[in-house]
Backbone as a ProteinNet text record, in pm:
[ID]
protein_1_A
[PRIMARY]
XXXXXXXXXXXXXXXXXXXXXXXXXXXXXXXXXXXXXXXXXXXXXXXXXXXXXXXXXXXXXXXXXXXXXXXXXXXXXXXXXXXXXXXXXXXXXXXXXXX
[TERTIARY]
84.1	0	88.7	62.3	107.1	111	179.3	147.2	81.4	-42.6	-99.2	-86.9	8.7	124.2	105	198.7	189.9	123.3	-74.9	-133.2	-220.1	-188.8	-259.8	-113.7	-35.6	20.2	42.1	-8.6	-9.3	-176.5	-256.6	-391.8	-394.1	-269.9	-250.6	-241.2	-70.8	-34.2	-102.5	-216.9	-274.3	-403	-456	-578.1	-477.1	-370.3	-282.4	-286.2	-264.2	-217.2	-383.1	-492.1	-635.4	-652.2	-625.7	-643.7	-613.5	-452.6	-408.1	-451.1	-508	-589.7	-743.2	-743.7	-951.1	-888.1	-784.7	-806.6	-675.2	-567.7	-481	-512.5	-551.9	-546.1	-706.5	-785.3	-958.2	-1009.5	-1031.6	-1064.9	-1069.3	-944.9	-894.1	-886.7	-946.7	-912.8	-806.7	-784.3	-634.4	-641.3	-727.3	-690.2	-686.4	-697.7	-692.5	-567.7	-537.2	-340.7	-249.2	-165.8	-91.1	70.1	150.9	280.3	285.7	239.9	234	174.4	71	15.2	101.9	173.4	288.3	398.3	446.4	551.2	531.5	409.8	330.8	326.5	291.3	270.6	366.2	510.7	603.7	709.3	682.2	695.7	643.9	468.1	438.9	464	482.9	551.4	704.9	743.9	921.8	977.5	970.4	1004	892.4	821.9	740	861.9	795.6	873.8	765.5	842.5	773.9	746.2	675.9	678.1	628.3	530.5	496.7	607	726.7	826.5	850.9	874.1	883.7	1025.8	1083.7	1224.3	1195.6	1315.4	1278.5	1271.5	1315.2	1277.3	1128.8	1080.4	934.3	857.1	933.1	877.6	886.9	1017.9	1024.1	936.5	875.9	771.5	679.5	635.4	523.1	499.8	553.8	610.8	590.7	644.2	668.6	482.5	469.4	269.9	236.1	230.2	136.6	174.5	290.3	305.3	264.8	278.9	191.4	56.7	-45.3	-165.4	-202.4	-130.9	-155.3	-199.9	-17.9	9.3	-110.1	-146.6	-295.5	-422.3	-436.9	-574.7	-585.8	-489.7	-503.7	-512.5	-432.4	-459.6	-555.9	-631.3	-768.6	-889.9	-854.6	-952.5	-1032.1	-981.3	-1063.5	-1216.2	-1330.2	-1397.2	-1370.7	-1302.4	-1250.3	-1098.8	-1051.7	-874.6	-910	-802.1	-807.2	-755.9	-843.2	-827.7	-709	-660.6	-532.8	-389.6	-298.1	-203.6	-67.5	9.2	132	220.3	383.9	494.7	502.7	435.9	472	346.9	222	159.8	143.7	207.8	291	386.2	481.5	587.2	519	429.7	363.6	437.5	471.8	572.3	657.9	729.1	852.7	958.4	931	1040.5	1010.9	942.6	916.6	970.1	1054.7	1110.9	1217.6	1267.9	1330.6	1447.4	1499.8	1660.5	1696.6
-118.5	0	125.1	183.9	341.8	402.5	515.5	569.9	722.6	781.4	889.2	962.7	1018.7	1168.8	1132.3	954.7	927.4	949.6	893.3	845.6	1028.9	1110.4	1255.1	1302.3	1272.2	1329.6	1283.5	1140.7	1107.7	1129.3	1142.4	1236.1	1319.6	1447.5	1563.6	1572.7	1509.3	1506.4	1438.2	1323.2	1340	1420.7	1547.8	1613.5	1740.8	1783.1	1874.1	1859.2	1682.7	1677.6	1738	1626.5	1675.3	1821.7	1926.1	2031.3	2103.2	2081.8	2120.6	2077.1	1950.5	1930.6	1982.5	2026.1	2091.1	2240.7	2300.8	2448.7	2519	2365.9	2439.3	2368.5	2259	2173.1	2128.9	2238.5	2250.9	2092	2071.3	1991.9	1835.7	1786.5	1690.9	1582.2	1440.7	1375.8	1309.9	1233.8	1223.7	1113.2	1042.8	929.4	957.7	1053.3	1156.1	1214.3	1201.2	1290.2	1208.1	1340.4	1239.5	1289.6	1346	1366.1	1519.6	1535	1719.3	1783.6	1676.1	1733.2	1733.7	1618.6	1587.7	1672.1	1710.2	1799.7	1964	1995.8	2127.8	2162.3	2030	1977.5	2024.1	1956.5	1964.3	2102.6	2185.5	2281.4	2412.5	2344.9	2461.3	2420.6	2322.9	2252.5	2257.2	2273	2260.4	2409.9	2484.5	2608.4	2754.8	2745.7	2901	2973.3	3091.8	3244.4	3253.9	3295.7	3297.2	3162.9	3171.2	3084.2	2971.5	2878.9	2822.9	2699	2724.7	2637.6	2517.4	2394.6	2258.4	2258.3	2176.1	2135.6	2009.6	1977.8	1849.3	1724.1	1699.7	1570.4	1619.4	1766.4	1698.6	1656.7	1734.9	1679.1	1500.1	1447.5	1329.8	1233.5	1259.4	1206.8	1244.2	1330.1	1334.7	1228.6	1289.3	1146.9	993.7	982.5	821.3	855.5	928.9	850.9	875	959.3	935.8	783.1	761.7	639	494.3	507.5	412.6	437.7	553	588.1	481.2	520	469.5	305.8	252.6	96	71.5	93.8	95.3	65.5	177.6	193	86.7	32.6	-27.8	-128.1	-224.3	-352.5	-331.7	-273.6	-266.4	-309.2	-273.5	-259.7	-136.2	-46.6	90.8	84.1	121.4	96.4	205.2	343.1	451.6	439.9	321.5	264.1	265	295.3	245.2	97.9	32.5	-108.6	-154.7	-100.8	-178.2	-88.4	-146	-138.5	-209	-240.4	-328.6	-238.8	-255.2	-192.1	-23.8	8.4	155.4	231	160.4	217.9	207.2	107.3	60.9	185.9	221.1	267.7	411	495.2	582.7	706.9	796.6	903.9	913	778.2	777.9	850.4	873.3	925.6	1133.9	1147.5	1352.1	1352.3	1269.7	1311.8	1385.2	1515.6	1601.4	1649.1	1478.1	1483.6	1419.6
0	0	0	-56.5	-102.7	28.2	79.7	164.7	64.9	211	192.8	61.4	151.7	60.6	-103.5	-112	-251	-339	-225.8	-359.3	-355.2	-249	-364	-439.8	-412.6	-512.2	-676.7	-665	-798.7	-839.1	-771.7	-810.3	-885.6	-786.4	-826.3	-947.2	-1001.8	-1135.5	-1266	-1164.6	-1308	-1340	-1210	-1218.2	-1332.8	-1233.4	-1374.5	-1516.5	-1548.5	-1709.1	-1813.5	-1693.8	-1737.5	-1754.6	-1639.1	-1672.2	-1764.4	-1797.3	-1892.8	-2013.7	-2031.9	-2223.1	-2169.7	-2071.6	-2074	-2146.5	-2048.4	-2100	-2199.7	-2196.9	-2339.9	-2437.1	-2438.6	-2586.9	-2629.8	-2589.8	-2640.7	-2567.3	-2482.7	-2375.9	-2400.7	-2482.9	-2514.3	-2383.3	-2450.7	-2357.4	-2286.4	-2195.4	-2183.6	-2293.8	-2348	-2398.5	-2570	-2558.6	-2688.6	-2731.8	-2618.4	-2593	-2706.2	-2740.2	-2848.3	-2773.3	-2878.8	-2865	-2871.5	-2909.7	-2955.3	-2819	-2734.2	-2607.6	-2545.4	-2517.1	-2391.5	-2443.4	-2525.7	-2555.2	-2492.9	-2565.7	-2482.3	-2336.8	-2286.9	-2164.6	-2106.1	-2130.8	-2090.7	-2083.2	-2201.6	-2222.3	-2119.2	-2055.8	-1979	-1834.6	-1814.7	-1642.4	-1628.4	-1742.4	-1695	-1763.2	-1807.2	-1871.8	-1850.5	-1797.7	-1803.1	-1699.9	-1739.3	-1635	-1512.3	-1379.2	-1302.6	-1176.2	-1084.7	-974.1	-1060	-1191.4	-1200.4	-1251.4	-1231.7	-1320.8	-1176.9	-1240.5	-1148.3	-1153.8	-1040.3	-1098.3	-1158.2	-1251.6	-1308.9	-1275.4	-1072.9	-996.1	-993.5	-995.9	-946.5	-1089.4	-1209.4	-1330.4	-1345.6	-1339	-1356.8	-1264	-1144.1	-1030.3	-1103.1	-1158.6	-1239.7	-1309.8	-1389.7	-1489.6	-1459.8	-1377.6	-1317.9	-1281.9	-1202.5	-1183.3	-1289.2	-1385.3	-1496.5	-1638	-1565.8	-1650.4	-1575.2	-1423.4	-1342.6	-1377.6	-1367.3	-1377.1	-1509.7	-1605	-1797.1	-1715.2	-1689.5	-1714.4	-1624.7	-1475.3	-1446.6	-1485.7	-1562	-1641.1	-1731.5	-1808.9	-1928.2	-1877.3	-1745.1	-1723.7	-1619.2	-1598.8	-1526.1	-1618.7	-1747.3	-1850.6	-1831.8	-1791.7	-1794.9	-1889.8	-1893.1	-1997.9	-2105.3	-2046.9	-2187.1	-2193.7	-2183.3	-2218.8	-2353.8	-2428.5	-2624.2	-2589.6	-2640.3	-2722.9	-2771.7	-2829.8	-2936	-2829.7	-2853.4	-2783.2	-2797.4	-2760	-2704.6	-2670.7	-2699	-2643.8	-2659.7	-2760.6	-2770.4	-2688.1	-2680.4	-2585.8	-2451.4	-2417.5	-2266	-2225.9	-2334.7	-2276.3	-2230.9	-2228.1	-2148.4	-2151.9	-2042	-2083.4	-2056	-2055.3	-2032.2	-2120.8	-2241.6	-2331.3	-2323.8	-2161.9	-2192.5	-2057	-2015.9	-1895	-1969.3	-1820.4	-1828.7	-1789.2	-1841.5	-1773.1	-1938.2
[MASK]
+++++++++++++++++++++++++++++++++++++++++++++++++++++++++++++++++++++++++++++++++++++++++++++++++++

């Protein structure tokens, strides 16, 4: 079992990624998300001016839950998981970490 802390903080990061495709990418679903989202994505969590910039351990913890969240969902059988799948949709966001 997860402790507390963990499991809102992997809440958190994935209520963020949602927010961010409701109000930057015209209210895209996550399962809608392509590469161009997560790049954007990444662009406005690891680079803006101002207090909103992450360092990139808390980007890469992001990261790591939203790629637990994915591998999750999909072997849950989510009923809005996409269907078709194998290794490249396994591998999750692992390749927008920010190291």
């Amino acid at each position: 079992m997860r402790a507390e802390n963990s499991v809102l903080g992997y809440a958190r990061d994935v209520m963020l990624l949602l927010r961010f495709l409701e109000a930057s990418r015209y209210g895209k679903s996550i399962w809608a998300c392509d590469g161009d989202d997560l790049r954007a994505y990444t662009r406005v969590r690891l680079w803006p001016t101002g207090p909103d910039a992450v360092s990139v351990g808390t980007w890469n913890r992001s990261v790591a839950a939203l790629d637990q969240w994915v591998a999750w969902s999909l072997d849950a059988g989510s009923p809005s998981a996409p269907r078709s799948g194998g290794r490249e949709q396994r591998r999750g966001l692992s390749g927008y970490r920010g190291t």
